[in-house]
C-alpha positions as CSV (number, residue, x, y, z in Angstrom):
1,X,66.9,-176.6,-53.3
2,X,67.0,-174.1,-56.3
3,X,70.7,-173.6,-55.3
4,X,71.6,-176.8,-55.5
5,X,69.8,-177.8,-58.3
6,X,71.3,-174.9,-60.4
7,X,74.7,-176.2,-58.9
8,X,74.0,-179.7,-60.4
9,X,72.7,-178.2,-63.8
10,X,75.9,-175.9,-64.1
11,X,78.6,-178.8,-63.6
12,X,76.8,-181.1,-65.7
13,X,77.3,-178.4,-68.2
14,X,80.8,-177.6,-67.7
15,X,81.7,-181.3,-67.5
16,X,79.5,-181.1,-70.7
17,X,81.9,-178.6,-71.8
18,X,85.5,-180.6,-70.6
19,X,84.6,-184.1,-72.4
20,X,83.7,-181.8,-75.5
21,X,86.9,-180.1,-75.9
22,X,88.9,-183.1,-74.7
23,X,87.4,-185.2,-77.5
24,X,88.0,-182.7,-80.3
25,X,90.9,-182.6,-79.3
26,X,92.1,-186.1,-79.2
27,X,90.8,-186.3,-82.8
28,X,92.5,-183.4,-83.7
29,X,96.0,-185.2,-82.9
30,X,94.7,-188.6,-84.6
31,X,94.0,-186.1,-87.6
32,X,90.3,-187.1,-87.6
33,X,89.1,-183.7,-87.0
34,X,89.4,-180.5,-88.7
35,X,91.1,-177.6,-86.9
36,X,90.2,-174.1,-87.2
37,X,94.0,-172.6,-87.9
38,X,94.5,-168.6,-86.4
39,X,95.5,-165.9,-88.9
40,X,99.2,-165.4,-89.3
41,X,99.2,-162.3,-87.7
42,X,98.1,-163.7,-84.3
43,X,100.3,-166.6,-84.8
44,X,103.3,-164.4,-85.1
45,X,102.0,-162.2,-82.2
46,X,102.0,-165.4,-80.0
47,X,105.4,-166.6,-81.1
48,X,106.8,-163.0,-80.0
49,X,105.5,-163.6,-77.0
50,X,107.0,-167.1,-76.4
51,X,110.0,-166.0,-77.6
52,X,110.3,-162.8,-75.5
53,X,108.9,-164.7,-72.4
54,X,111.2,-167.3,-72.8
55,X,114.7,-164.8,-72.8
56,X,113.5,-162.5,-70.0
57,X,114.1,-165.5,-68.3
58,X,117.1,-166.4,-69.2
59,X,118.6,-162.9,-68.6
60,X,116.7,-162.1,-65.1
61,X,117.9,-165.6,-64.1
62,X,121.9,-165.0,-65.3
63,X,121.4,-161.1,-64.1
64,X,120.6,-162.7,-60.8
65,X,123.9,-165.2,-60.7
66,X,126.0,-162.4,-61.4
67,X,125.2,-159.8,-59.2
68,X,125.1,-162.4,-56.5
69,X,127.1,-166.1,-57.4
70,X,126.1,-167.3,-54.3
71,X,123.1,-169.7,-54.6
72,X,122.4,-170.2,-50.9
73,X,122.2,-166.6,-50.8
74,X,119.6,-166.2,-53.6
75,X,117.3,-169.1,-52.4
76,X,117.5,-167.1,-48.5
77,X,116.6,-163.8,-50.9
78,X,113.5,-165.5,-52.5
79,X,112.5,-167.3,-49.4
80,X,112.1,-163.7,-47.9
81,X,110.7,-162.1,-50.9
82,X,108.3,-164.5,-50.9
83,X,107.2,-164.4,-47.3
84,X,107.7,-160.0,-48.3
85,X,110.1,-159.7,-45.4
86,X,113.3,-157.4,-45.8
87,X,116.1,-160.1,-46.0
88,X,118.9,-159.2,-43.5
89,X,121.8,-157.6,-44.5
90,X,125.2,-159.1,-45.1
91,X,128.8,-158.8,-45.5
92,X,129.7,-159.4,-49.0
93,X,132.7,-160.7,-50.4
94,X,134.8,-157.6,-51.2
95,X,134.0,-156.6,-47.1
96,X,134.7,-159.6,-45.5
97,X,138.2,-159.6,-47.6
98,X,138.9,-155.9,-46.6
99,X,138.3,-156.2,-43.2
100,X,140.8,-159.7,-42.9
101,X,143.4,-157.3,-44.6
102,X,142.5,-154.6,-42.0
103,X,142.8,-157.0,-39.2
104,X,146.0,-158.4,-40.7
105,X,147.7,-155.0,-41.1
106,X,146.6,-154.1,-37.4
107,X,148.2,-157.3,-36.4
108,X,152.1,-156.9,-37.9
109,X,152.0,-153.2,-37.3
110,X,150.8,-150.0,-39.0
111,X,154.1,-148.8,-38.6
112,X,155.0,-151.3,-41.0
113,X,155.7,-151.8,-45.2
114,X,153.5,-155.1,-45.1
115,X,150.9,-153.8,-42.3
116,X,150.6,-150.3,-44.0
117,X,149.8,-151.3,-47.5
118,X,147.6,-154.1,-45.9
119,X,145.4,-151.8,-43.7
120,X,145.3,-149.2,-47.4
121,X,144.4,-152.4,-49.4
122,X,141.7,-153.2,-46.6
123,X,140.0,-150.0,-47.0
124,X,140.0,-150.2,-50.3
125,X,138.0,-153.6,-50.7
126,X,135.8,-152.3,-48.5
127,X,134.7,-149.4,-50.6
128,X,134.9,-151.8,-53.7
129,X,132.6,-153.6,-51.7
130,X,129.8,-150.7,-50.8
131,X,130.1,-150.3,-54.6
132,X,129.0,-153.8,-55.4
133,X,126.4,-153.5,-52.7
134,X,124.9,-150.5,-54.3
135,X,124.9,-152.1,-58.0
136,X,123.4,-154.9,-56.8
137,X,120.3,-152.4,-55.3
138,X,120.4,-150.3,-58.1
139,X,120.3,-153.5,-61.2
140,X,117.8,-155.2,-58.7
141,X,115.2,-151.9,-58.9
142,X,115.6,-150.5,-62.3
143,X,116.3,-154.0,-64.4
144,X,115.5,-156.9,-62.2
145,X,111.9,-156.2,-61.3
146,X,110.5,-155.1,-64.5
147,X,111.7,-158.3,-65.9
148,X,109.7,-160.1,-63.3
149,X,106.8,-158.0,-63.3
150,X,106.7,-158.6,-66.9
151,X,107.1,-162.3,-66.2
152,X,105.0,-162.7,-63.0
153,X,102.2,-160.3,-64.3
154,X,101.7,-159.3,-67.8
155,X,102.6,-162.8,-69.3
156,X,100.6,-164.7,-67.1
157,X,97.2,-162.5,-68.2
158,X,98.5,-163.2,-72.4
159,X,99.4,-167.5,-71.3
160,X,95.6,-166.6,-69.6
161,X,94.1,-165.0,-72.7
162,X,95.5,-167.7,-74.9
163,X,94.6,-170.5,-73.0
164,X,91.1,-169.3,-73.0
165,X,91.2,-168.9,-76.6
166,X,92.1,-172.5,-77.4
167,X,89.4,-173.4,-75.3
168,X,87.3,-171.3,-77.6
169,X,88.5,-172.8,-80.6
170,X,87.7,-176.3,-79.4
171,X,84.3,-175.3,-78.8
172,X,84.3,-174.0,-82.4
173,X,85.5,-176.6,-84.0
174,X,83.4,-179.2,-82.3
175,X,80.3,-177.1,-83.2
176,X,81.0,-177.0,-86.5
177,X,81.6,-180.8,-86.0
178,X,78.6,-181.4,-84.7
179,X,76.9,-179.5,-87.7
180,X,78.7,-181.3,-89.8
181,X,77.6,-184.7,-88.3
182,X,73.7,-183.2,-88.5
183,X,73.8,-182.2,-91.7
184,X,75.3,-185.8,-93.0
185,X,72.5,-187.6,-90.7
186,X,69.9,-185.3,-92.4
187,X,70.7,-186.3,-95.5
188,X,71.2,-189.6,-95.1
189,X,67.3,-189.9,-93.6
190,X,65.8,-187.7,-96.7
191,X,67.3,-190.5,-99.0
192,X,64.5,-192.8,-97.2
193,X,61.5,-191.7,-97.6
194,X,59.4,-194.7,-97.5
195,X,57.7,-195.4,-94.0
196,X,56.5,-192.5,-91.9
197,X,58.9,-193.0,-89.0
198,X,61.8,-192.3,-91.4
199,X,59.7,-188.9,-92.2
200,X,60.0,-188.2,-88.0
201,X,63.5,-188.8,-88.4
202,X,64.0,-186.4,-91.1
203,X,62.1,-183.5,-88.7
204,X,64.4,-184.8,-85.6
205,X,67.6,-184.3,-87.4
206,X,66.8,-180.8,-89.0
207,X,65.9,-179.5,-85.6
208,X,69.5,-180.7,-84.8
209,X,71.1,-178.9,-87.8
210,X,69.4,-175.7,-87.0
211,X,70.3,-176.0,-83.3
212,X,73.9,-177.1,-84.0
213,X,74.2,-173.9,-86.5
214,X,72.5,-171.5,-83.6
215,X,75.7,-173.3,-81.6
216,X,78.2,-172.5,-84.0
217,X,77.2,-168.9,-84.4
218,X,77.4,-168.4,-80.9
219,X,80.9,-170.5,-80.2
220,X,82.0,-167.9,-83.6
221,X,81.2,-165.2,-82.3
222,X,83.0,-165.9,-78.6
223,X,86.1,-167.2,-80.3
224,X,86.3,-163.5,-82.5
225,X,86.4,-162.1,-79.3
226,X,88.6,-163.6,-77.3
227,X,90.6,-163.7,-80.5
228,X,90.2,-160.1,-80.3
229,X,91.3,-159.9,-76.6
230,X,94.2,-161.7,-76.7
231,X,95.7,-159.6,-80.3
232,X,95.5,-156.8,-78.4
233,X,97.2,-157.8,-75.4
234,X,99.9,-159.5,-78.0
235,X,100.4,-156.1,-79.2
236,X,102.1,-154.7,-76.3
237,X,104.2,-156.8,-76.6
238,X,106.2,-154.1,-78.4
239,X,105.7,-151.9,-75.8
240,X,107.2,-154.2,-73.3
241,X,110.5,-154.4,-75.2
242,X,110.9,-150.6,-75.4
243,X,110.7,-150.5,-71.6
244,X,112.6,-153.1,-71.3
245,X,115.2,-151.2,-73.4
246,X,115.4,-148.5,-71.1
247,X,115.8,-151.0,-68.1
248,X,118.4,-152.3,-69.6
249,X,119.7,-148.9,-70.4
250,X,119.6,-148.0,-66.7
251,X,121.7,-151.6,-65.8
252,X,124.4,-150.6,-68.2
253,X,124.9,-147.3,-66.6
254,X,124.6,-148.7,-62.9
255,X,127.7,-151.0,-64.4
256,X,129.5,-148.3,-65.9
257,X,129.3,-146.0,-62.6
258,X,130.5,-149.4,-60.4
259,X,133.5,-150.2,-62.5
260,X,134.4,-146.7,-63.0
261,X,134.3,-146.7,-59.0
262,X,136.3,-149.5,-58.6
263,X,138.9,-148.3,-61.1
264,X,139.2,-144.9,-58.9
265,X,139.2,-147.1,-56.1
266,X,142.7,-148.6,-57.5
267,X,144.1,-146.0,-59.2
268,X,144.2,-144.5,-55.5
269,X,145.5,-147.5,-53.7
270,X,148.1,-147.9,-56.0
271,X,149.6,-144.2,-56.0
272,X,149.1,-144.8,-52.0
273,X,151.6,-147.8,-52.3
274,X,153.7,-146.3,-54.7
275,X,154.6,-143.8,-52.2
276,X,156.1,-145.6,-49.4
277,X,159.6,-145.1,-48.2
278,X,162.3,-146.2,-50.4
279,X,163.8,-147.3,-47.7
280,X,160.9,-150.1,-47.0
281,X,161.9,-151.8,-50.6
282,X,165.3,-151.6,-50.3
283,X,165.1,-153.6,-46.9
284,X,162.3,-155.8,-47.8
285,X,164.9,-156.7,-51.2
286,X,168.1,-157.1,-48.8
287,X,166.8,-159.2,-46.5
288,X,165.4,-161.7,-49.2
289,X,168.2,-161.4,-51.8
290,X,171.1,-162.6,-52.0
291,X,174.0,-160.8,-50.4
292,X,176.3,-159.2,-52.7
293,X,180.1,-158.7,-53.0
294,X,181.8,-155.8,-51.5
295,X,184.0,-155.3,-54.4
296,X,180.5,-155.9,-57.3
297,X,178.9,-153.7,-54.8
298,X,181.7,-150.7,-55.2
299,X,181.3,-151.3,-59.0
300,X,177.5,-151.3,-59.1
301,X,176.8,-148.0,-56.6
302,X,174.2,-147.2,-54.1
303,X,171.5,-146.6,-56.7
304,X,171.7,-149.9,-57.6
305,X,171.9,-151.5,-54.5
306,X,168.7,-149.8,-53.7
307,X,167.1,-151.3,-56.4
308,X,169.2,-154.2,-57.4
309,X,166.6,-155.7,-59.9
310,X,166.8,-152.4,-61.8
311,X,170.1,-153.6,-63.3
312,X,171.3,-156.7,-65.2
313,X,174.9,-157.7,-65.6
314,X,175.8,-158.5,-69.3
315,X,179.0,-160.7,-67.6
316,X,177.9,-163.9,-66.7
317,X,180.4,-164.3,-63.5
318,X,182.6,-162.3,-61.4
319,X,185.8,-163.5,-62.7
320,X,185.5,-162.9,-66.1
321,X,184.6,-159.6,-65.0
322,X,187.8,-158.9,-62.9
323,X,189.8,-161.1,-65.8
324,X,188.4,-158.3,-68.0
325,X,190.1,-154.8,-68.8
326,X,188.3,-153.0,-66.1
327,X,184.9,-152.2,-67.5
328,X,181.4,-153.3,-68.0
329,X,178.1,-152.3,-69.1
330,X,174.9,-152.6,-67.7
331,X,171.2,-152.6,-69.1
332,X,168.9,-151.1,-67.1
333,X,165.5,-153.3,-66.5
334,X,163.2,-150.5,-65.0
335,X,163.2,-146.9,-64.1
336,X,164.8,-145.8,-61.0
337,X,164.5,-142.1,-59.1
338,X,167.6,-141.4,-57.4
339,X,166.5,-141.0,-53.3
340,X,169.6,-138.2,-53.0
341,X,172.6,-136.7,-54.2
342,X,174.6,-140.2,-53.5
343,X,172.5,-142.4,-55.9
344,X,171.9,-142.1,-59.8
345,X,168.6,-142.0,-61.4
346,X,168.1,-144.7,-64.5
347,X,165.6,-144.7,-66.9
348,X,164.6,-148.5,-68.4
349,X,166.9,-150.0,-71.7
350,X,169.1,-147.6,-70.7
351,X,172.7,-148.6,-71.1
352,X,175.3,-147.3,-68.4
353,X,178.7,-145.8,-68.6
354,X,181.9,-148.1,-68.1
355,X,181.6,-148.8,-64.5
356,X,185.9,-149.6,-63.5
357,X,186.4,-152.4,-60.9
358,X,188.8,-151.2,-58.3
């Protein structure tokens, strides 16, 4: 019976409490009451911390989009997270396209120009795609996470702290409303002084300005402290940022070691197609060109017909060419390594000797 009687006492109290605070506030925004203003210290402190909760955001949530573009994939992550289960692994982009090229080359041949550099090309996207796997766990553990510890822990205890202390201000202010009212009712009553009851009333309302000033020197003192409270957790605020500086720190290298991975990665693949067979080009470029006269053909050589787009004729036509003295030029477009003693090796811009039509 105690229980419940304290129970009853206790919610009348903080519903007490909730009508108070509701009702200095509404006259707060009708301007009817006066509202005790924080030092501009605190009030810069607490716009830091908007301001610094409100771009972690923004970065963790963009950070997340581009290490993985794929929303479905992100909702299947934080549905996992959330249930703290180890999402299942996956082929990425990067693998799933290496392995189709791998397939592909199998398919036409190894033995093969196309099948070759397809199967090499393969490989490659499949390490560019370990790569990606590992920036993604390396950005997720060094940058992600502090950003949403910061966000999911250390924010929500300062949004806490604060809303605590506008609750304490309300009480302040409507104590010192409160005292304010007394004090105005007091003197009001000493003005009449003519019939005893009025006397009464003077006693009743200076017990209420005495208990309203014990009330506002305890709702002071509470709202100095949780003022207190919440400046110091404010302050490391500052701290947060410098970790967060080396997180980000750690992100940039992670991306630095990727890319320059990746660039390896391609450097490789193209010296490893650079060094097929002339032989592969100059049938690949026969069979889809087309076919050449004998007598041009003479005139050009076998260097160029290995490489017929390494050459340009300056003669528009044949028969101005034949109709001609017997020579032309040519401009070389790009360089060209002779394959034996038959062919000639060209360098780019470089203009060749009279070439004689026989």
């Amino acid at each position: 019976m105690n229980i419940m009687d304290f129970n009853v006492k206790k919610l009348a109290a903080d519903a007490g409490t909730f009508l108070s605070r509701a009702v200095q506030f509404t006259e707060e925004k009708l301007g009817q009451a006066e509202k005790t203003e924080l030092d501009a210290h605190l009030e810069n402190l607490l716009s830091k911390a908007e301001c610094t909760k409100i771009w972690t955001e923004k970065i963790m949530k963009q950070t997340e989009i581009l290490l993985q573009p794929n929303p479905n994939a992100r909702i299947e992550e934080f549905v996992y997270e959330k249930l703290d289960r180890k999402a299942p692994s996956r082929v990425n982009n990067p693998e799933l396209l290496g392995q189709y090229m791998i397939d592909a080359g199998t398919e036409f041949g190894p033995g093969t120009a196309y099948g070759n550099a397809l199967i090499k090309c393969g490989e490659t996207q499949k390490r560019i795609g370990t790569a990606d796997r590992e920036l993604i766990q390396t950005s997720a553990l060094n940058f992600l996470t502090p950003l949403r510890n910061f966000i999911e822990g250390d924010y929500k205890t300062i949004a806490k702290e604060r809303k605590l202390l506008q609750n304490k201000r309300l009480d302040l202010d409507a104590a010192k409303t409160r005292l304010k009212k007394a004090k105005a009712a007091e003197t009001r009553s000493s003005q009449l002084n003519s019939a005893r009851l009025e006397g009464d009333n003077i006693m009743i309302w200076a017990e209420e300005v005495t208990k309203s000033e014990q009330e506002l020197r305890i709702t002071q003192s509470e709202f100095d402290r949780q003022a207190e409270i919440t400046r110091l957790l404010l302050e490391g605020i500052s701290s947060t940022h410098a970790h967060h500086l080396r997180c980000l720190n750690d992100f940039v290298e992670a991306q630095m070691t990727y890319y320059a991975q990746c660039y390896q990665y391609m450097l490789d693949l193209q010296k490893q197609l650079g060094s097929f067979p002339t032989n592969y080009l100059s049938n690949n470029n026969q069979n889809s060109g087309t076919p050449m006269p004998s007598a041009l053909s003479n005139v050009i050589g076998p260097s160029a017909m290995a490489s017929p787009s390494s050459l340009v004729i300056t003669s528009p036509n044949l028969n101005d060419l034949k109709e001609s003295s017997g020579s032309r030029k040519a401009r070389v477009l790009y360089d060209y390594d002779a394959a034996n003693s038959s062919e000639l090796s060209l360098l780019a811009d470089e203009i060749t000797k009279p070439l004689r039509i026989l």
